[in-house]
C-alpha positions, 0 to 999 in steps of 0.5 A: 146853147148849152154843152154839156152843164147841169141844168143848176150848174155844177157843183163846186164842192164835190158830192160823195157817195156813202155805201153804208148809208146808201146817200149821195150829198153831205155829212155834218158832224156837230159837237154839242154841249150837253144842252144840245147847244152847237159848238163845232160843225163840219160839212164834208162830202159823203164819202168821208167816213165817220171816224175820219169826220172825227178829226175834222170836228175835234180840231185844236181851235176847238181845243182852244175854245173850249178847254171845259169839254172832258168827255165825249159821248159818240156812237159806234161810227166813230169807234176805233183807234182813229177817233181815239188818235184824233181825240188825244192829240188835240187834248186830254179828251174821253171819248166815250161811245154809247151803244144799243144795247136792243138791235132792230128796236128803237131805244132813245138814248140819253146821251145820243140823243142830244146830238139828234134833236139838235140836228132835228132843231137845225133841220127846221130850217127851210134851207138846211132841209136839202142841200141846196147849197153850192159849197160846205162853208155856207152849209156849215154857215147856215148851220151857225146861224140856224143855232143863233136863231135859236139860241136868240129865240131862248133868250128873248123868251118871256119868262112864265111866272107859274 
């Protein structure tokens, strides 16, 4: 007999609650390049605003590996002196936030959405689509290796001769 479980059992990484977004679940931050090719990823519960999300991506790993980076291009949920603290003390990073300039109309912007189509790409995915997994590390692995697969694709691509 069964007392008191889920019927998928529980979920041991907690799930929050977004207001803004009206969303139950995950957040991913990702920090692309600007081909749209993934080079940090995070996965935290929903509640987790934003700009506190910033800090999480903008680690000194990242630093580290990455010490080419000199501008960040973000939106407007990640304004504010908490990014700007993060982004500072992890190294002598830019953060730039690109706004709309039209509300209530659809406007592609270059530089936001590279981030966008690279969520779109990793969402191709039949496993990341929902949230199916039980903890953020294998999200975030999975997210990894949604981009390898991708990356590999380009790669072995035959080149066209024109």
């Amino acid at each position: 007999e069964r007392q008191g479980r889920s019927k998928g059992g529980s979920k041991l990484d907690s799930q929050g609650f977004d207001a803004g977004k009206k969303v139950t679940g995950r957040k991913r931050h990702i920090l692309v390049d600007t081909l749209g090719l993934l080079l940090n990823v995070v996965v935290h519960p929903a509640d987790v605003q934003d700009r506190d999300g910033a800090r999480l991506v903008l680690d000194r790993r990242t630093r580290r590996l990455f010490p080419f980076i000199e501008r960040i291009f973000a939106d407007a949920g990640y304004q504010g002196p908490r990014v700007a603290q993060a982004a500072a003390s992890t190294g002598h990073w830019i953060v730039e936030i690109v706004k709309r300039t039209e509300l209530h109309k659809f406007v592609v912007l270059p530089k936001r959405w590279i981030v966008e189509r690279t969520l779109a790409w990793i969402s191709r995915n039949r496993r990341l689509a929902r949230d199916f997994e039980r903890y953020a590390r294998t999200v975030a692995a999975f997210i990894r290796l949604a981009m390898i697969r991708i990356i590999l694709r380009r790669l072995t691509r035959p080149i066209r001769s024109a």
